[in-house]
C-alpha positions as CSV (number, residue, x, y, z in Angstrom):
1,X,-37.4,-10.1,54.4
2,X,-40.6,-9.4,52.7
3,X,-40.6,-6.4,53.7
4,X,-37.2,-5.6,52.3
5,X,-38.3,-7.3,48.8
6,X,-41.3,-4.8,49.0
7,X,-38.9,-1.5,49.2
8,X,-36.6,-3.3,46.4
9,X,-39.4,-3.2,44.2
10,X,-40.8,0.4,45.1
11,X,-37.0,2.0,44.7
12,X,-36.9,-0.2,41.5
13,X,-37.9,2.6,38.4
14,X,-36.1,4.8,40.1
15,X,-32.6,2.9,39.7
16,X,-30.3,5.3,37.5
17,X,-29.1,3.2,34.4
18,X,-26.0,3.8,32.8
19,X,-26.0,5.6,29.3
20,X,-24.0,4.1,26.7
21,X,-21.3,7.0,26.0
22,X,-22.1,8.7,22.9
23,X,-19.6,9.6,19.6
24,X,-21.9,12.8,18.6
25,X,-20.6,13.7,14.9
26,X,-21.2,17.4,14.1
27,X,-20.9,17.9,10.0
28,X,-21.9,18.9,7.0
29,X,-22.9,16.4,3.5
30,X,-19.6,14.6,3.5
31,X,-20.9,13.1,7.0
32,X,-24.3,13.6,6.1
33,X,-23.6,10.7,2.9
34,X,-25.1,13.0,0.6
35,X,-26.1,10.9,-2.3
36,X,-26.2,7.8,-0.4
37,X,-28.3,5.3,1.6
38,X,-28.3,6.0,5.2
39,X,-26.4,2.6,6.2
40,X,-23.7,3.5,3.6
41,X,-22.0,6.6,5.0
42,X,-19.0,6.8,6.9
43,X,-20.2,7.5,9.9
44,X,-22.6,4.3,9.9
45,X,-19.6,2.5,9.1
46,X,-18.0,3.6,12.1
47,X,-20.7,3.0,14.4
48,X,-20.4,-0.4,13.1
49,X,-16.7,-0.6,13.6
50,X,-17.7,0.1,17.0
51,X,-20.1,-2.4,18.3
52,X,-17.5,-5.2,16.4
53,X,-14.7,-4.1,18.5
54,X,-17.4,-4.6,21.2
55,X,-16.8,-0.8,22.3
56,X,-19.9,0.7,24.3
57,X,-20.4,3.8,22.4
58,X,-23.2,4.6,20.4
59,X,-22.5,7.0,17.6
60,X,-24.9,10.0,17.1
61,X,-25.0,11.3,13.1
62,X,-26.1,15.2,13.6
63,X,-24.7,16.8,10.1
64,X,-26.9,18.2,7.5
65,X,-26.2,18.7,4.0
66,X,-25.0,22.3,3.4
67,X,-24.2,23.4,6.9
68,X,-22.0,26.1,7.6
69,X,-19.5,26.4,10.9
70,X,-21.9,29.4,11.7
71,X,-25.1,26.7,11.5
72,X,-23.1,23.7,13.4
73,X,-22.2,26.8,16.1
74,X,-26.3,27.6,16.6
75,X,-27.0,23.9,17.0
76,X,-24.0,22.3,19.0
77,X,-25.5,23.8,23.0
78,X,-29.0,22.0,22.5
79,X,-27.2,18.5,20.9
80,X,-24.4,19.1,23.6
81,X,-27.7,19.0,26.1
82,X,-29.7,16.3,24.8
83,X,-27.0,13.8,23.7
84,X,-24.3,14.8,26.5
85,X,-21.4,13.3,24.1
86,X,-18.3,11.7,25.5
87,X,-16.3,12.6,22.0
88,X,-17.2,15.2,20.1
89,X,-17.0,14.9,16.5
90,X,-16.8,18.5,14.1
91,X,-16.6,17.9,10.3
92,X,-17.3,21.8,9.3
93,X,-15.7,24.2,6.9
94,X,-16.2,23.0,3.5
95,X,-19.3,25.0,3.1
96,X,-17.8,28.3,4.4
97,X,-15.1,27.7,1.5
98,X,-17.4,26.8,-1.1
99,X,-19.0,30.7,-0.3
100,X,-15.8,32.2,-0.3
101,X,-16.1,33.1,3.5
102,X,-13.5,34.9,5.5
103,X,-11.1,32.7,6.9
104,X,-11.3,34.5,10.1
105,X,-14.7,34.2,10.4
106,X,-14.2,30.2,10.3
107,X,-11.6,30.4,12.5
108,X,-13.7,31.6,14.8
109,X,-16.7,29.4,14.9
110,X,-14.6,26.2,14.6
111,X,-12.7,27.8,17.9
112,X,-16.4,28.5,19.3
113,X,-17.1,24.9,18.5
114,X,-14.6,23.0,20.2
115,X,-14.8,25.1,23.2
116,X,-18.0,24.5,23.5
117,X,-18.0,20.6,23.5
118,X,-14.9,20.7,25.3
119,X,-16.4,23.0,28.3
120,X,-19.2,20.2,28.2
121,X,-16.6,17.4,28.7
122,X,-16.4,16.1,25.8
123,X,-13.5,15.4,23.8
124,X,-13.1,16.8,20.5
125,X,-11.7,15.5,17.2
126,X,-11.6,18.7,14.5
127,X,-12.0,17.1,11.0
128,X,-10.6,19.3,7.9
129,X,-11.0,19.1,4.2
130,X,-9.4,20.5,0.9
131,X,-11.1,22.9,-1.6
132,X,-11.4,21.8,-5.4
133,X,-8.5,23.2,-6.9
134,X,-10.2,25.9,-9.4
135,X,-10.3,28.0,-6.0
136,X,-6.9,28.8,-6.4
137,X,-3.8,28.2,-4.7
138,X,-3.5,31.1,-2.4
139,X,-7.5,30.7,-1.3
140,X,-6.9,26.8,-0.7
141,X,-4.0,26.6,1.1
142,X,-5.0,29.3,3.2
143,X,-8.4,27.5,3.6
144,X,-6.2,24.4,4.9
145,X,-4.4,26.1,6.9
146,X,-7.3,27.5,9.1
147,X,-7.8,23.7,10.6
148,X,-3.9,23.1,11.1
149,X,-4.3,26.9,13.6
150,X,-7.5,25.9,14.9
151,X,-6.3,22.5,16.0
152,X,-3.0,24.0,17.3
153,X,-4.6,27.1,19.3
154,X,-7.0,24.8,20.6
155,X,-4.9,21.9,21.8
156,X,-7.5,19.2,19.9
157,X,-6.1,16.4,17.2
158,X,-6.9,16.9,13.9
159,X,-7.6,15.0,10.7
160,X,-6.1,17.1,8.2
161,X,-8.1,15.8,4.8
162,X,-11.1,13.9,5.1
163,X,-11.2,12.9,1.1
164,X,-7.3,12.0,1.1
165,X,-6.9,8.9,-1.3
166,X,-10.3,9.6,-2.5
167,X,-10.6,13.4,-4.0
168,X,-7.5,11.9,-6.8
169,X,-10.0,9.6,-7.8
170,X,-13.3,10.3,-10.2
171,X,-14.4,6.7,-10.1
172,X,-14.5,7.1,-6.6
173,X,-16.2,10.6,-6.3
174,X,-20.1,11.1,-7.5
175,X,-20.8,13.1,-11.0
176,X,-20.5,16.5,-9.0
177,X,-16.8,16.0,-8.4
178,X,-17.5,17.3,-4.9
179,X,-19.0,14.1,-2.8
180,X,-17.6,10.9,-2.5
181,X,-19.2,7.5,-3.5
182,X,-20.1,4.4,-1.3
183,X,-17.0,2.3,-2.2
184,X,-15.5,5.4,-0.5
185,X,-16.7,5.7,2.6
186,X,-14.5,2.9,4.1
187,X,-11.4,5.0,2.9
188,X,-12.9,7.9,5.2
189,X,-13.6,5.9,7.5
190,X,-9.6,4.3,7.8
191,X,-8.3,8.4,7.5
192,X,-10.5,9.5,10.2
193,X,-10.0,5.8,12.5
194,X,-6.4,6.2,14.0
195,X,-7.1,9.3,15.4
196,X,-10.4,9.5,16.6
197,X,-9.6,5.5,18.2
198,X,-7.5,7.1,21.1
199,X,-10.3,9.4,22.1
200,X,-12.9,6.5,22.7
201,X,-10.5,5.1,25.2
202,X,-10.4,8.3,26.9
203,X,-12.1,8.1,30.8
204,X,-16.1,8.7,30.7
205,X,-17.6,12.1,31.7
206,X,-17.7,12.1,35.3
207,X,-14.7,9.8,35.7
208,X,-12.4,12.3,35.4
């Protein structure tokens, strides 16, 4: 017996302990909460959302303010290694169409992106987002439309307008007209919810 308690407590620090599964979102200043206090952002409010519904998952914020699908595409394979995310999170675009970049060219990374988290098991939610209208109509419907053939090509749910309900409003969009203010974020957060909720009761990596 002693013995036995001995080898328990040798083998101890080497007992594997599971890892909460991980939410990892991958986007740009509208996820980043440009403007705002850390705790104020959307995605802070869905991590709380989370641990209320007593949900295992601890969310991962990796966006940066002013990043490109071309940026999240050089960063994804090392936070894909280091966080190994059960749902993949990819708010990019808005910054490509703000430069007036190809629309192929976003197509492409936003494929390259979900394949990516996808080959790594994760699942993937693609988030869109509309263009101020002084762009023009041809340039931003043809900017929305790049998410609706992504998501289709790809076989991955989309969210088709992360600012819907909010963009109509100034009171509820900072003095740029571009970012959305705290008493926002929980309106992002309810647009984005029913569709990224199935994906957290998908089976664990490794389960499958």
């Amino acid at each position: 017996m002693i013995r036995r308690l001995l080898m328990l407590l040798v083998l101890l620090p080497f007992a594997v302990v599971a890892q909460p599964p991980v939410v990892l979102v991958l986007g740009d200043s509208l996820s980043a909460g440009y403007g705002l206090s850390t705790e104020a952002g959307w995605v802070s409010l869905l991590a709380r959302r989370i641990q209320r519904e007593g949900r295992p998952h601890q969310v991962v914020n990796a966006s940066v303010s002013g990043e490109t699908t071309a940026g999240g595409l050089t960063r994804l394979p090392a936070l894909l290694e280091e966080h190994r995310p059960s749902v993949l999170v990819i708010e990019l675009g808005a910054n490509d169409g703000l430069r007036g970049l190809p629309f192929g060219v976003m197509r492409e990374n936003l494929g390259g992106l979900i394949r990516l988290g996808r080959d790594s098991g994760a699942s993937v939610l693609l988030i869109g987002v509309r263009l101020p209208p002084n762009y023009g109509v041809a340039y931003t419907e043809g900017f929305q439309a790049v998410f609706r053939e992504v998501s289709t090509q790809e076989g991955v749910p989309l969210v088709p307008a992360l600012l819907k309900n909010v963009a109509e409003h100034w009171d509820l969009m900072q003095s740029d007209g571009l970012h959305p203010t705290a008493a926002a974020q929980d309106r992002l957060l309810d647009t984005v919810w029913p569709t990224l909720e199935p994906l957290l009761a998908a089976p664990e990596r490794g389960t499958q």
